[in-house]
C-alpha positions as CSV (number, residue, x, y, z in Angstrom):
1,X,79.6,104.7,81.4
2,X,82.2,105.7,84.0
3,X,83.7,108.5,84.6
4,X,86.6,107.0,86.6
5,X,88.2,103.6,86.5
6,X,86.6,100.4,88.3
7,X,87.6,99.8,91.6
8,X,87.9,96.5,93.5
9,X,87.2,96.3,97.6
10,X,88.7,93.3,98.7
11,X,87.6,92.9,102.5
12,X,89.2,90.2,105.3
13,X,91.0,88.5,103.1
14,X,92.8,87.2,106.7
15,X,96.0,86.2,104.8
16,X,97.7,83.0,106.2
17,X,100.7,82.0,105.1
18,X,100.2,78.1,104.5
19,X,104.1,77.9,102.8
20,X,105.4,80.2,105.4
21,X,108.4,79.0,108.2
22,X,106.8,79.1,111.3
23,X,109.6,77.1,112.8
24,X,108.2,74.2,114.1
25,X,108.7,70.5,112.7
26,X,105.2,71.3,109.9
27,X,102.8,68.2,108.3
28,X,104.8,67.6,104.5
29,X,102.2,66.8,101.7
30,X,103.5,65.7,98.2
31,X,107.4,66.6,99.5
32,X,106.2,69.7,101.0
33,X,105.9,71.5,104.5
34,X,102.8,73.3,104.8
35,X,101.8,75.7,108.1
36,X,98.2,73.8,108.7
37,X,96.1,75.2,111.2
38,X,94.1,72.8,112.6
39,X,90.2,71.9,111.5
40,X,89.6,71.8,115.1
41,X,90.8,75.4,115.3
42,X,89.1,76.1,112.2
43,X,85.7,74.6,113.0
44,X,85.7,77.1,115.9
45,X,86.3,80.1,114.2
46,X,84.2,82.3,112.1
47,X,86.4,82.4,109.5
48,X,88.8,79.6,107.6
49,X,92.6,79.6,108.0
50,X,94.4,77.7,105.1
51,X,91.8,78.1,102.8
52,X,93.0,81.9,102.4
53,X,95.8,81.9,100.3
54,X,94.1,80.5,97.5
55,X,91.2,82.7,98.1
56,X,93.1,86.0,97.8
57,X,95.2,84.4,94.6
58,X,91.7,84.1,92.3
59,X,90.6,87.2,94.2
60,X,93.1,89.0,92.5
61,X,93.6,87.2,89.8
62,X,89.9,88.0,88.7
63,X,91.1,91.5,89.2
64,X,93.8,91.2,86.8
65,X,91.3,89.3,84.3
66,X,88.9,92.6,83.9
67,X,91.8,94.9,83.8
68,X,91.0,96.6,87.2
69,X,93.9,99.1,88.7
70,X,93.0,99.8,91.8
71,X,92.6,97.4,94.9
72,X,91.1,98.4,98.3
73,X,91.3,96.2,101.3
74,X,89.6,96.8,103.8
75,X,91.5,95.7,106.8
76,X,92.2,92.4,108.1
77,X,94.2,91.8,105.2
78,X,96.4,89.5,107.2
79,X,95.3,86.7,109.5
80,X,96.1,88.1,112.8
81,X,99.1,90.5,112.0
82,X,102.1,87.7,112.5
83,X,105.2,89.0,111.1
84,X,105.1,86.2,108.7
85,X,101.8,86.8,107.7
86,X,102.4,90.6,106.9
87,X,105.2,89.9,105.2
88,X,104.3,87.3,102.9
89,X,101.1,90.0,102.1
90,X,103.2,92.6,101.1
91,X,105.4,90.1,98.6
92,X,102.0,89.2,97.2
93,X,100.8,92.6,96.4
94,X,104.0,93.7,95.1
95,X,104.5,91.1,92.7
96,X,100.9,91.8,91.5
97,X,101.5,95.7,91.2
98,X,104.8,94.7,89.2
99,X,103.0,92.4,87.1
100,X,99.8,94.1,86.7
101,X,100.5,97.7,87.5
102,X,97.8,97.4,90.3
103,X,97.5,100.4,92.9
104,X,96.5,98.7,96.7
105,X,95.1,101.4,99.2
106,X,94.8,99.2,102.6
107,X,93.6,99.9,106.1
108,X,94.4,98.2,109.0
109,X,92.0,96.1,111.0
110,X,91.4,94.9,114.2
111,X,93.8,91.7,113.3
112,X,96.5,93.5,111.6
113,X,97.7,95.7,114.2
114,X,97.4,95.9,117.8
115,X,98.1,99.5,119.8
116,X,101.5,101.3,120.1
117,X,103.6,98.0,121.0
118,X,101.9,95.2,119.5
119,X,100.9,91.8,121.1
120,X,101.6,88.0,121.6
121,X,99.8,85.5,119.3
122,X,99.4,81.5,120.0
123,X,98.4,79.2,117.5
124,X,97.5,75.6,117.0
125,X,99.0,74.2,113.7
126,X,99.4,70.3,112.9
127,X,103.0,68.5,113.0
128,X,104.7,65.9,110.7
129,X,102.3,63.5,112.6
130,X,99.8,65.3,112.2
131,X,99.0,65.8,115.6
132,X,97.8,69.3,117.3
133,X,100.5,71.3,118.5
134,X,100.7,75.5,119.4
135,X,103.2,77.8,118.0
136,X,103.7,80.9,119.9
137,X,105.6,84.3,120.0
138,X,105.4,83.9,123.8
139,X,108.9,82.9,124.8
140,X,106.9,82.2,128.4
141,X,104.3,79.8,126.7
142,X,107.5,77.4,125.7
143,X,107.0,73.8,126.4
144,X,106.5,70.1,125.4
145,X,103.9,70.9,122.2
146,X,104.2,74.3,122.0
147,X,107.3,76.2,119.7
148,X,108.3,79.6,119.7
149,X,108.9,81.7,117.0
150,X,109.2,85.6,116.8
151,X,106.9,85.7,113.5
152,X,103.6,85.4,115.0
153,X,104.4,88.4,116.9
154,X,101.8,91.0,115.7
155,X,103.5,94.8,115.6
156,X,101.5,97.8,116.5
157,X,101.5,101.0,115.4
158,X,104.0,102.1,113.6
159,X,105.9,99.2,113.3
160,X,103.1,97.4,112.2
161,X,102.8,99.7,109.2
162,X,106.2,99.4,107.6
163,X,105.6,96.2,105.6
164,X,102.5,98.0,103.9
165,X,103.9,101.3,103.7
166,X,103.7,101.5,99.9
167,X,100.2,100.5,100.0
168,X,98.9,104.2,100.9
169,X,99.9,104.6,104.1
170,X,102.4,107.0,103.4
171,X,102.7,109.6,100.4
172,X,103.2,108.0,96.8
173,X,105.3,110.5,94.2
174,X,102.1,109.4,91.8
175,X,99.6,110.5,93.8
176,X,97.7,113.5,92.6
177,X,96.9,114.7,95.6
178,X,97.4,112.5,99.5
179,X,96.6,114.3,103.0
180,X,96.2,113.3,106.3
181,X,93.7,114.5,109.1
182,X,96.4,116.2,110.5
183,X,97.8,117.8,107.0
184,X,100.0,116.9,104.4
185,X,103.0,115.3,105.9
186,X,103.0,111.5,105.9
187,X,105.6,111.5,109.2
188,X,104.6,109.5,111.5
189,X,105.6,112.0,114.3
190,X,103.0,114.6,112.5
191,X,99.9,111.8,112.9
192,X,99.5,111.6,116.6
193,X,96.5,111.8,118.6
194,X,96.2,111.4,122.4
195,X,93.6,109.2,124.4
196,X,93.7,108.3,128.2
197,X,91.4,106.1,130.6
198,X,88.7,107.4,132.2
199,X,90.7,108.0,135.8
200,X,93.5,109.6,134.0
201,X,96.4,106.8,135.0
202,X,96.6,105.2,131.7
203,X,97.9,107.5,128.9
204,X,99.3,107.3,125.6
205,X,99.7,109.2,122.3
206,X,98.9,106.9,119.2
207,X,99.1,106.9,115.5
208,X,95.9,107.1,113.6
209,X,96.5,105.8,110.2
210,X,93.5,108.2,108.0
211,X,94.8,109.2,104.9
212,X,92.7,110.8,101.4
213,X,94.2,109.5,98.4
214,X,93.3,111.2,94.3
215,X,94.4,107.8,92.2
216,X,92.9,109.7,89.5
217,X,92.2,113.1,88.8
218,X,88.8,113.9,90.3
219,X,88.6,110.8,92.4
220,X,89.1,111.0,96.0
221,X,89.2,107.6,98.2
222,X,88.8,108.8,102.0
223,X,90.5,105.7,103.9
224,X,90.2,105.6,107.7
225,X,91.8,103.5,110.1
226,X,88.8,103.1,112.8
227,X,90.6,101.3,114.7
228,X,91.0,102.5,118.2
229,X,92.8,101.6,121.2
230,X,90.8,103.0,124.7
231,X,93.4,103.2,127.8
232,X,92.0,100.8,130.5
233,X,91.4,102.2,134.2
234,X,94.4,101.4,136.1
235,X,98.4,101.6,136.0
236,X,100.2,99.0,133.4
237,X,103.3,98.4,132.1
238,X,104.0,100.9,128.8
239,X,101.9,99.3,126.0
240,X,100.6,96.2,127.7
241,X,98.2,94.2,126.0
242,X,96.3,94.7,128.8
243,X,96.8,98.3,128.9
244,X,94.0,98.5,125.9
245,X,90.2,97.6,125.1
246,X,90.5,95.7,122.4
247,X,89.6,97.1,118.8
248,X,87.6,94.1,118.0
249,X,83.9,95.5,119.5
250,X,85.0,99.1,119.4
251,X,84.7,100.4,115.8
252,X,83.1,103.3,115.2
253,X,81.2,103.8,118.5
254,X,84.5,104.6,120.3
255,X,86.1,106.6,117.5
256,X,83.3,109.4,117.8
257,X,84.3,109.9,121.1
258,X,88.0,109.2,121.0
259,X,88.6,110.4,117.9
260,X,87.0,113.1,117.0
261,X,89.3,114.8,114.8
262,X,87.9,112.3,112.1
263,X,85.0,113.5,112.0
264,X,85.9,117.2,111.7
265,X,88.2,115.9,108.3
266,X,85.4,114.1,107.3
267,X,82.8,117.4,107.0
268,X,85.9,119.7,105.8
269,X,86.7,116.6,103.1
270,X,83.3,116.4,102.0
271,X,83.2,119.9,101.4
272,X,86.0,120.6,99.9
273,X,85.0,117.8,97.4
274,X,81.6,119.2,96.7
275,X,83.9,122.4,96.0
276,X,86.4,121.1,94.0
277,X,83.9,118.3,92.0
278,X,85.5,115.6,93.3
279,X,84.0,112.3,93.2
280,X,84.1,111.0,96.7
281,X,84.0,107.2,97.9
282,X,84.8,106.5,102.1
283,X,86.2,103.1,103.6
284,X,87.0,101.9,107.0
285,X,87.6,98.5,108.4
286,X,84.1,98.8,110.6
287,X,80.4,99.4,109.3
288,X,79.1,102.5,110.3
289,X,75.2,101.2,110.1
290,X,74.0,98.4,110.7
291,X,74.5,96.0,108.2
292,X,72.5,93.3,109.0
293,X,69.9,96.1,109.3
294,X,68.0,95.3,112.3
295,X,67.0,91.9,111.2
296,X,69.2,90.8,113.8
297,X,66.9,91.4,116.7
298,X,66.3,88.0,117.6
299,X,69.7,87.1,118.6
300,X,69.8,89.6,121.6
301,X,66.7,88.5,123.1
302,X,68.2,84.4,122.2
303,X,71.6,85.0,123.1
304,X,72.2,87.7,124.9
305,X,74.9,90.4,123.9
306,X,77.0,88.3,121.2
307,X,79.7,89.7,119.3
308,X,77.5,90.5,116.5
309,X,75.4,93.2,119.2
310,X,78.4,94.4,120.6
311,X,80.0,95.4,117.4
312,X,76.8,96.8,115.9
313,X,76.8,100.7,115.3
314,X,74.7,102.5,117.2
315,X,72.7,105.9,115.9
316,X,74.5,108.2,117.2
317,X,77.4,107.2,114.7
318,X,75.4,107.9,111.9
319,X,73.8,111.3,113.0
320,X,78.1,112.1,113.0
321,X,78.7,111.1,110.1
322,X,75.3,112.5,108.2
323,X,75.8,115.4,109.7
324,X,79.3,115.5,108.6
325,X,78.1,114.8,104.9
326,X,79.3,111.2,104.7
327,X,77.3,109.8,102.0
328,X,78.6,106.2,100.8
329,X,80.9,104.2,103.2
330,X,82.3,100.8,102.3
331,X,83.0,98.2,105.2
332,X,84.0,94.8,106.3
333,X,85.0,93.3,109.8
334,X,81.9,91.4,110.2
335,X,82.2,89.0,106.7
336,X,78.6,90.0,106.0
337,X,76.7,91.0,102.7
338,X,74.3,94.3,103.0
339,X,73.1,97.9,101.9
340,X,72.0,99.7,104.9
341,X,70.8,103.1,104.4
342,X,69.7,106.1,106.9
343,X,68.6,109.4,106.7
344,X,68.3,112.0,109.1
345,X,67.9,115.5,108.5
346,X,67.3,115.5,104.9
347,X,70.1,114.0,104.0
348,X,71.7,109.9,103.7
349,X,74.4,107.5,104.1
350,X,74.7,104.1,102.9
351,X,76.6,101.8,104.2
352,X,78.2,98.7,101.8
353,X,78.8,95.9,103.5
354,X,82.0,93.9,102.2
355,X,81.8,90.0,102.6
356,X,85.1,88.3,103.4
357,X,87.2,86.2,101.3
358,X,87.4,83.5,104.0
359,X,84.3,82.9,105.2
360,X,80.5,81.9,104.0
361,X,79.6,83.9,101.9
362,X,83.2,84.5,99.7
363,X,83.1,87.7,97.7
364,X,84.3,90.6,97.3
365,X,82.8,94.3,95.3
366,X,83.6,95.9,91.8
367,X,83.3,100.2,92.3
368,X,82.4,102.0,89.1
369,X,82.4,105.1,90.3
370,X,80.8,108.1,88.1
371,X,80.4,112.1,88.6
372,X,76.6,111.1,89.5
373,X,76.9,108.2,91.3
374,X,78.2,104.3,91.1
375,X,77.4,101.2,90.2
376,X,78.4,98.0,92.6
377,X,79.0,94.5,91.4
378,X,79.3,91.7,93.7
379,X,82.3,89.2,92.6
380,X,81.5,85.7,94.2
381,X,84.3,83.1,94.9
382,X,82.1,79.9,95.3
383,X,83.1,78.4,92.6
384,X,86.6,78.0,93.1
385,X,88.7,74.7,94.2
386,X,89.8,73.2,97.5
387,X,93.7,72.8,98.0
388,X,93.9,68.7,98.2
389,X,96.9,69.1,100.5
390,X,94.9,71.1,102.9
391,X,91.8,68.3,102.9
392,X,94.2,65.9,103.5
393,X,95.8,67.5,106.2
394,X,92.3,67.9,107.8
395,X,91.7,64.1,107.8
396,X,94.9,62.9,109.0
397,X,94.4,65.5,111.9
398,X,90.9,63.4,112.2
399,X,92.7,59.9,112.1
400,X,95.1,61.1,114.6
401,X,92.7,62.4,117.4
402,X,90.3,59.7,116.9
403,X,87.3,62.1,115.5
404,X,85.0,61.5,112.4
405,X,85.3,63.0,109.0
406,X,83.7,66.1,108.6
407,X,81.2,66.5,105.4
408,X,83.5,69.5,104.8
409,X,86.4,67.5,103.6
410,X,84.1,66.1,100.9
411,X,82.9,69.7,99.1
412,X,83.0,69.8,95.9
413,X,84.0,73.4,95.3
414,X,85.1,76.1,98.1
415,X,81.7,77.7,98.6
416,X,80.2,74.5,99.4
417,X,83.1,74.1,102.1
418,X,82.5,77.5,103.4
419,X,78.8,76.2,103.6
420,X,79.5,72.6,105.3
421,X,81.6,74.9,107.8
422,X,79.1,77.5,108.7
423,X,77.5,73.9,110.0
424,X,80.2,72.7,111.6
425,X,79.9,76.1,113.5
426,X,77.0,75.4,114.8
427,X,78.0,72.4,116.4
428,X,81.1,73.9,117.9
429,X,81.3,77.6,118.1
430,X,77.7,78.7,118.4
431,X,75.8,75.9,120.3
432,X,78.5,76.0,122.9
433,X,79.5,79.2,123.1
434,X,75.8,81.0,122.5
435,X,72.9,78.6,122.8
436,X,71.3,77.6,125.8
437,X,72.3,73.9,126.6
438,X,68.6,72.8,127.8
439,X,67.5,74.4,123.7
440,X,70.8,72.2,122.6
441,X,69.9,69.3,124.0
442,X,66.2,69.1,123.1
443,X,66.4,69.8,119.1
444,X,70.1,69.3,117.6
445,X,69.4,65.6,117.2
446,X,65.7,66.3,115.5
447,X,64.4,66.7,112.3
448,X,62.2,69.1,110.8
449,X,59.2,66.9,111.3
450,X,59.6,66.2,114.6
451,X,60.0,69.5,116.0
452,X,56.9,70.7,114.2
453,X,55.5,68.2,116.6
454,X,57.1,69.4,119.3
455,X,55.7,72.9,119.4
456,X,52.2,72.1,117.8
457,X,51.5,67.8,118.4
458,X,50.7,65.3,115.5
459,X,49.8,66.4,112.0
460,X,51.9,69.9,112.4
461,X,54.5,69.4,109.7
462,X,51.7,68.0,107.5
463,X,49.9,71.7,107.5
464,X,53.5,73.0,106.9
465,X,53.6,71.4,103.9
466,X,50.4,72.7,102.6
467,X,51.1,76.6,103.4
468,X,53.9,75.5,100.7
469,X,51.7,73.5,97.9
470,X,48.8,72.6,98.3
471,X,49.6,69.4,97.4
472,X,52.5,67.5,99.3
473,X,55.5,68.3,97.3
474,X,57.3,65.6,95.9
475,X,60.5,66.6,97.9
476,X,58.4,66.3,101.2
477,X,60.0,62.9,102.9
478,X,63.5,64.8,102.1
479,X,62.3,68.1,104.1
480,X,60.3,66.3,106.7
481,X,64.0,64.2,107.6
482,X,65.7,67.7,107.5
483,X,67.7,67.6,110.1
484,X,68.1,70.8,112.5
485,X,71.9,71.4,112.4
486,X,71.2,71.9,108.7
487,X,68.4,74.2,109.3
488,X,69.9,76.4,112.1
489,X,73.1,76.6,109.8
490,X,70.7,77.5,106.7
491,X,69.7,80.4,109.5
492,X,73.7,81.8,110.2
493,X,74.1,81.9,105.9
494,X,70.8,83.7,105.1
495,X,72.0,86.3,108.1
496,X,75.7,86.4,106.7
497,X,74.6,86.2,103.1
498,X,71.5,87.5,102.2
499,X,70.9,87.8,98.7
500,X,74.4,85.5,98.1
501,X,72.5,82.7,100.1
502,X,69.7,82.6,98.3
503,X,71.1,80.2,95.4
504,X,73.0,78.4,98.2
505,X,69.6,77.0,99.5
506,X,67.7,74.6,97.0
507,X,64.3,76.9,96.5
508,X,62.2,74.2,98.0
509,X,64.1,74.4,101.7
510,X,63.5,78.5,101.4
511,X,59.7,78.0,101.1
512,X,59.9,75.5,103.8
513,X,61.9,78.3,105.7
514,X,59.0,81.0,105.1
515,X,56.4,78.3,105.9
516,X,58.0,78.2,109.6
517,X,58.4,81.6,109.9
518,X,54.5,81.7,109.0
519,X,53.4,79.0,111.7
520,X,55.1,79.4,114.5
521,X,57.2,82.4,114.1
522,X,57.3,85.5,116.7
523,X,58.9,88.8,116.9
524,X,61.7,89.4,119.8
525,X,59.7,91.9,120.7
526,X,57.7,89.6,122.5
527,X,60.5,88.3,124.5
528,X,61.6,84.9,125.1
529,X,59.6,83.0,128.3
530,X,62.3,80.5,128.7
531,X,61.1,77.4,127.4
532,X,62.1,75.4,124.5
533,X,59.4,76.5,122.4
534,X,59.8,79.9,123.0
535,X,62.9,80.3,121.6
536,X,61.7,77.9,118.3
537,X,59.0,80.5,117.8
538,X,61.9,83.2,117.9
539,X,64.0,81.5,116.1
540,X,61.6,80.4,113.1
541,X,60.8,84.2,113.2
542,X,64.1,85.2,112.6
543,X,63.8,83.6,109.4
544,X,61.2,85.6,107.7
545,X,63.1,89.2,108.7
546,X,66.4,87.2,106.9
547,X,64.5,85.7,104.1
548,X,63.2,89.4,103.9
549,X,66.2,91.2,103.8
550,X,67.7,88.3,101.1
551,X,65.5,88.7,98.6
552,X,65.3,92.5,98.6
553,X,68.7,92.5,97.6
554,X,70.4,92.6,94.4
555,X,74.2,91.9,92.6
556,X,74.1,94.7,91.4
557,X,73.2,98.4,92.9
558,X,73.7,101.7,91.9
559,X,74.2,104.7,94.5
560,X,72.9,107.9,93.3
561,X,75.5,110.9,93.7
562,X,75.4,113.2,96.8
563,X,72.5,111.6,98.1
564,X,73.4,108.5,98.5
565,X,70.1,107.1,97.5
566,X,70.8,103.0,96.2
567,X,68.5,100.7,93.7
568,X,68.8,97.9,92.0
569,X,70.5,97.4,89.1
C-alpha cells in the first residue's frame, strides 16, 4: 500500500496544435482547417507531429480514469516551443486541473525553450491543396510557399515560462513547502546563474528553472531544468541563436560543469530529506545514465557519433550525482524505455527512463511512491485510434507530390502506426542520414534468406532455421521472404522499446532475431573492417545485447528506499 498518492510522468508529449491558427491558407477535412504537418516531414523525424494531440488527450484521460492528482511532464511538453503550441498546452492542462483537480509539475526541455531570447522556427505544413508549403516566424524567410506568422516563435527564458507558470514553476499558495536552488523566492531576478564561453567574449546571466515541490506532506518532487545554454567562442549579437550550443546533446554532461550549483542543492536536498523523512523522487528532462545501458555499442563503431552517443551521459555525471545522494531519477528526451542502475561507492542511482507519447514505443509511468520505496507501472498507448482526418491528409499530400502510399496510413490502431513509422525511418532518416550508402545499397532490397547467403553461401538460412526448431517451422517461407527494412526497423523498436517491443514482434521473428545474433553475430569490440559483411555481423550482434536487455525487463518494478535498488514486480 502507499504511503503517498500515485503519480503520473508523462514524458515528450511534443504537443502540436493540429486546430491551432497558424495563419496560412490550412488543408480543411469534414469543414474543418486542420495545421497538418507533412508525412514527409514526419517520416523524417523521430517523433510524429499531428498524431500528438490525441495522444496527450487519452494520456490524460487515463489519468483522470484511475483518479490520479498529480501529473509530471518531463519536458518537451510542447512540440518545439511555438507560441501557439505553448499556449494551447497550457488551456489543455488547465481545463483538466478545473475538471479533475489535477496538479501538473513541468520542466522545460530542449524544445520548449531556447536561451535568454528565444529562437526562429520554420515548418512545413500542407495547404488547401494539399501541397507542401513552410510557415515560419522568420519575417526574412517570407516568400512564394513560405507564410509568416509570429506563433511559431519559440520564447526563451523567462518569457518562455509565463504560459506554464502555474504548473510549478513558480510558488503555488497550496504548496506545503516550494524552494529553489537559490532559496525561497520564486522571482525570477532571484534565479540567476552566470555562464560564459571559454575565451571570455560571450557572456550572459540566465534563469535556471530547479524548483522542490511537497504536493503532499512528506513527499518532496525535486524538478530540474537541465537544460543549459553554453556561450559560444566569439562576439554575437545579445542572445543570438547562434550565440549558444544547443541544449539538445548537452544534458547533464554540461550542467556538472556549468551548473554546479545543482548539484550542491541536490546533496543539501537529499539530506535534508533523510532528516526530515521525506519521501524523495528527482526528475529532469535528460537521463542521467545511460538508458539504453550500454547495449548501444554497436552503433558508434556503425555509425559513428549519432545523436544517440552524443547525448549519452557519461560516468562522471553519475559519480556527481551518487556522491550527491541522488538515488531515483526519472527522465525522457530520448523516447526510450529503461532501468539503468549504478553504484559507486557503496551507494546507487537508478535512472527511469520515460518513453514518449509520440513516438514508438507510446507510454508513459504510474509513481506509487511509499516511505520504503515505489512501485512503477508502465501505461501503454498502442491501442488507441488514428485521427481519420490526419490519414487523409497524409494521402492527399501523397496524391499531390506523386509518391506511394505508405503502409502507415493503413494501421489499424496508433501503436501499429508508430511501428509502420519507425520503418519508414529507416528508409529516410536513418539510411540517409547514418548508414553507409555502399551497406544501403547491398541489403535494403534483400530478404532474410538471401542475406544469410550473402555472408555464409547456399544452405545458410536453412541452418538458421534449425538453431530455431529443429524442424522447419511452419512459418519458415514467411521469415525466409522477410524483408530487411522490416528487420532493421524490428532492430530501432527492440533499442527504443525493450521490454514494450517484445509483444510488438510476433515471437517467431524474435527467435529468428536470436538465431542471427547466434550465427553471424559479433561484438563492436572487434571493430568494423569495412565491408558489407562486417557491419551484418555487427549488426545481427546488436540484436542479442537488445533482445537481452528486452526481456530482462518488466511492467512493473519496484525501487527499494534509499538505496535505490529495483526488481521486478
Amino acid at each position: 500500500m502507499s504511503d503517498f498518492p500515485r503519480i503520473a510522468v508523462i514524458a515528450d508529449a511534443h504537443f502540436h496544435d493540429l486546430e491551432g491558427d497558424f495563419a496560412f491558407p490550412a488543408i480543411e477535412i469534414d469543414g474543418e482547417k486542420l495545421a497538418v504537418r507533412s508525412w514527409a516531414d514526419t517520416r523524417e523525424s523521430t517523433r510524429v507531429f499531428n498524431e500528438s494531440a490525441r495522444a496527450l488527450d487519452e494520456a490524460l484521460a487515463e489519468v483522470s480514469r484511475r483518479g490520479i492528482r498529480h501529473v509530471v511532464l518531463l519536458g518537451d511538453y510542447t512540440d518545439d516551443g511555438q507560441r501557439v503550441a505553448t499556449e494551447r498546452t497550457r488551456i489543455i492542462l488547465n481545463r483538466h486541473e478545473r475538471l479533475h483537480g489535477t496538479r501538473f509539475y513541468a520542466l522545460p526541455g530542449n524544445h520548449d525553450i531556447f536561451g535568454p531570447k528565444g529562437r526562429h522556427h520554420t515548418k512545413q505544413f500542407l495547404d488547401a491543396s494539399g501541397a507542401r508549403v513552410f510557415v515560419t516566424s522568420d519575417e526574412e524567410k517570407a516568400g512564394h510557399g513560405t507564410y509568416v506568422t509570429p506563433g511559431m516563435y519559440c520564447e526563451g527564458y523567462p518569457a518562455g515560462l509565463t504560459p506554464m507558470a502555474a504548473f510549478g514553476y513558480f510558488r503555488r499558495a497550496d504548496d506545503i513547502h516550494w524552494e529553489t536552488p537559490f532559496g525561497q523566492s520564486d522571482k525570477v531576478e532571484d534565479r540567476l546563474y552566470a555562464v560564459s564561453s571559454p575565451d571570455g567574449l560571450n557572456r550572459y546571466t540566465l534563469m535556471d528553472a530547479s524548483y522542490l515541490v511537497e504536493p503532499e506532506p512528506g513527499l518532496w518532487l525535486m524538478m530540474i531544468d537541465a537544460n543549459v545554454f553554453e556561450p559560444r567562442d566569439g562576439k554575437f549579437e545579445i542572445g543570438d541563436e547562434a550565440a549558444f550550443v544547443d541544449s539538445t546533446a548537452a544534458g547533464w554532461n554540461a550542467l556538472v560543469l556549468l551548473k554546479p550549483f545543482i548539484i550542491d542543492w541536490i546533496a543539501d536536498v537529499s539530506a535534508r530529506a533523510e532528516t526530515l523523512g521525506k519521501t524523495l523522487l528527482a526528475f529532469s528532462h535528460y537521463p542521467v545514465l545511460d538508458p539504453f545501458d550500454g547495449a548501444t555499442g554497436a552503433e558508434g563503431v556503425l555509425f559513428g557519433e549519432t545523436n544517440i552517443a552524443r547525448r549519452t551521459p557519461r560516468e562522471a555525471v553519475a559519480q556527481a550525482l551518487i556522491g550527491a545522494d541522488m538515488t531515483v531519477h526519472f527522465s525522457g528526451h530520448l523516447h526510450v524505455e529503461g532501468v539503468t542502475r549504478r553504484e559507486w561507492g557503496g551507494r546507487s542511482l537508478t535512472n527511469i527512463a520515460v518513453p514518449s507519447l509520440v513516438a514508438f514505443p507510446s507510454a508513459f509511468k504510474i509513481v506509487e511512491p511509499s516511505m520504503t520505496g515505489s512501485s512503477i507501472e508502465t501505461v501503454e498507448l498502442s491501442s488507441t485510434a488514428i485521427d481519420p482526418r490526419v490519414l487523409f491528409a497524409y494521402q492527399r499530400e501523397m496524391v499531390r507530390s506523386g509518391e506511394g502510399r505508405d503502409r502507415a496510413f493503413d494501421a489499424s490502431d496508433y501503436g501499429s502506426f508508430l511501428k509502420a513509422h519507425k520503418r519508414a525511418l529507416v528508409e529516410h532518416r536513418y539510411f540517409p542520414k547514418e548508414w553507409p550508402k555502399a551497406v544501403v545499397d547491398a541489403v535494403s532490397e534483400l530478404a532474410v534468406e538471401e542475406v544469410c547467403e550473402l555472408l555464409a553461401g547456399a544452405g545458410a538460412f536453412e541452418s538458421v532455421l534449425r538453431t530455431i526448431s529443429p524442424g522447419a517451422p511452419k512459418d519458415a517461407p514467411s521469415l525466409a521472404r522477410l524483408d530487411m527494412l522490416e528487420v532493421i526497423a524490428d532492430w530501432y523498436c527492440l533499442r527504443q522499446a525493450a521490454v514494450l517491443a517484445l509483444d510488438k514482434i510476433p515471437e517467431t521473428r524474435r527467435r529468428l532475431y536470436r538465431a542471427l545474433a547466434e550465427r553471424f553475430g559479433r561484438p563492436p569490440e572487434m571493430g568494423w573492417d569495412g565491408s558489407t559483411s562486417g557491419f551484418l555481423s555487427i549488426f545481427f550482434g546488436a540484436f542479442g545485447a537488445f533482445l537481452n536487455r528486452a526481456e530482462a525487463g518488466s511492467l512493473r518494478i519496484v525501487i527499494e528506499g534509499a538505496s535505490g535498488k529495483e526488481e521486478a514486480a
